[in-house]
N, C-alpha and C positions, 0 to 999 in steps of 0.2 A: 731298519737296523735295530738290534735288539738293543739294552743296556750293558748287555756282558759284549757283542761287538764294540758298542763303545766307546767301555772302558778300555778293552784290549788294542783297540786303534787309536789311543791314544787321550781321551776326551781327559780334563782335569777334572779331580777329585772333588774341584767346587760343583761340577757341574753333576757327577754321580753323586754327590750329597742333595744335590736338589732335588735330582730325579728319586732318590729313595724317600723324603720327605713327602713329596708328590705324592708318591705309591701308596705313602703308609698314610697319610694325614688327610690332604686336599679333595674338592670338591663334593659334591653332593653323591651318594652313596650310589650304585646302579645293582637294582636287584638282580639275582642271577639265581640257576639252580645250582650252581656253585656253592656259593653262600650259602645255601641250605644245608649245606655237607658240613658245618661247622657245627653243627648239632648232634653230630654222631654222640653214643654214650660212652664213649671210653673216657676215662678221668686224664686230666692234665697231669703230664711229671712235671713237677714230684709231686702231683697229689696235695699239695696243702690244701686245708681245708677255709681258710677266712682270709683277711685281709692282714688280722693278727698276726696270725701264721705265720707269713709272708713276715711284716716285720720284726717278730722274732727270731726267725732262721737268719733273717738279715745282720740285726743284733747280733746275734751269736758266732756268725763269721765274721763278723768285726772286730767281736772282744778276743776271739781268738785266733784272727789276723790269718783265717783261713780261705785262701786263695776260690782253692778247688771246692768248699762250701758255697760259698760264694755264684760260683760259675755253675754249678748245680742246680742252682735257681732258676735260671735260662730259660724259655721257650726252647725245648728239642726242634732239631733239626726236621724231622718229620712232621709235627705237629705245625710250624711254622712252612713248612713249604706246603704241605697237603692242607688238611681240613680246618686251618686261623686263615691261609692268605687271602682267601676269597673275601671273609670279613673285614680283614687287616685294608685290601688293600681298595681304596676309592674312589681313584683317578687312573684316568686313562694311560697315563705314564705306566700306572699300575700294572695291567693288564697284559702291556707287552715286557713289563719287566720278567729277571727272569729271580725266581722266588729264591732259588737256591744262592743265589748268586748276591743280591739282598741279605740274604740269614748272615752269610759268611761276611761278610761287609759288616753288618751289627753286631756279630759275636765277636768282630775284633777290636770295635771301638770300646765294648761293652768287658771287655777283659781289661783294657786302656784305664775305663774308667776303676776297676776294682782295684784296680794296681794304685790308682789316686787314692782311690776311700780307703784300702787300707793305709795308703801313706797320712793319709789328715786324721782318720779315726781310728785306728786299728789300735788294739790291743790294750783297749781300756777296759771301764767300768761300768760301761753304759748299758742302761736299764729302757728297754721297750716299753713306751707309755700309749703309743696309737700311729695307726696308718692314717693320716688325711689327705683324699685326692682333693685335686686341685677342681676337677673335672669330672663326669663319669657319662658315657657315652654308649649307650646300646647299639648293635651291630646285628647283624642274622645269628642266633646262635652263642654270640658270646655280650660280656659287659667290660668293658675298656675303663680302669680305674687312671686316669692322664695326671702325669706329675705329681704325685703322691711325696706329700713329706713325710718324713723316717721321725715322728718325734721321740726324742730319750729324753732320760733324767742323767744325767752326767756329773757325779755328788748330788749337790742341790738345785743344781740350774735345769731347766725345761730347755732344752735345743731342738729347733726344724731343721733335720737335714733334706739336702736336697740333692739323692743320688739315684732315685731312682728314674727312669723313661715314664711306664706305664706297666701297670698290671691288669693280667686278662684273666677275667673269671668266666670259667667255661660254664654254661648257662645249667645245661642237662645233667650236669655233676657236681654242680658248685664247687668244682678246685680252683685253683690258681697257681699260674706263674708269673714268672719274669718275662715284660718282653725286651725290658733291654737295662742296665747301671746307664746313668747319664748325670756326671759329678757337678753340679753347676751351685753348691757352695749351698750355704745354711741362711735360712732368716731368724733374724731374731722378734 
C-alpha cells in the first residue's frame, strides 16, 4: 500500500509525518542510477548562487513581510519529485513513497511556517550577517546544508534564527534552494 493509499484510508497525520521523515532523513543511503540523475546540469530555481544568497533573499522577504518571496525560495515541484528525490530520499519508506505527494505535504507545512516567520519577524530591520548549517551532508549529485541558522543584526543585537529545514546545493551548478521553512524559534 502506498503512502498516498494511506493517507487516503485514513492513516493519522502522526503517522504520515514519520513516514516523510523516514523518506527524507533515515537510514543508510542505497546507491541507485537514480541518484545519479541528480547531477543533471540544469541550475536549481531560483538559481541563487551561495548560501548568502539564500539568506539574503530570505532577509528581504522578511523585512518586507513578503509571502510570495518567500514561497519562491522553495524547491519546485519538478525538481523535487524528478531529479532531488532520488538523493532526498534514503529509506525504504522512501522508495515506495510517492514524491509528489510528499512535495505537496512540505509545501504546505512550509507556507504554515512562513505565515509564522512573518508573524515573529516580518517587517523589520534586519540586516543578513551569515547562513550557518548546523549540519552538511553529501548525497549523489547534490550537498544538503541541515538546519541552517538565519543570523541577522537586528539594531545592535546579533540573532540565530531558526526557520529554515535545509538547503540543497545542486552540486554540477552550484545553486541553491529551499527545501522546506521549519519555524522552531531562535538561539541566542
Amino acid at each position: 500500500m502506498s503512502l498516498l493509499q494511506r493517507v487516503r484510508g485514513g492513516a493519522s497525520l502522526g503517522r504520515v509525518a514519520w513516514l516523510l521523515a523516514a523518506a527524507l532523513a533515515c537510514g543508510a543511503p542505497e546507491p541507485s542510477q537514480r541518484a545519479a540523475a541528480a547531477a543533471v546540469d540544469a541550475p536549481l530555481a531560483p538559481g541563487l548562487t551561495s548560501l548568502a544568497a539564500v539568506g539574503e533573499a530570505v532577509v528581504a522577504g522578511l523585512n518586507s513581510r513578503d509571502a510570495d518571496a518567500l514561497a519562491g525560495l522553495l524547491v519546485r515541484e519538478e525538481d523535487f519529485t524528478g531529479r532531488l528525490y532520488p538523493a532526498l530520499s534514503r529509506h525504504q519508506a522512501g522508495a515506495q513513497a510517492d514524491p509528489a505527494f510528499l512535495f505537496h505535504m512540505q509545501r504546505r507545512e512550509s507556507l504554515d511556517d512562513i505565515g509564522h516567520a512573518l508573524d515573529a519577524y516580518g517587517g523589520g530591520a534586519l540586516e543578513f550577517v551569515a547562513v550557518e548549517p548546523a549540519r552538511v551532508e553529501r548525497r549523489p549529485g547534490v550537498t544538503l546544508h541541515r538546519e541552517p541558522r538565519l543570523v541577522v543584526r537586528d539594531g545592535g543585537r546579533l540573532r540565530r534564527l531558526r526557520l529554515l529545514a535545509s538547503i540543497i546545493e545542486h552540486d554540477a551548478t552550484h545553486t541553491f534552494t529551499l527545501l522546506a521553512f521549519k519555524l522552531r524559534g531562535e538561539e541566542e
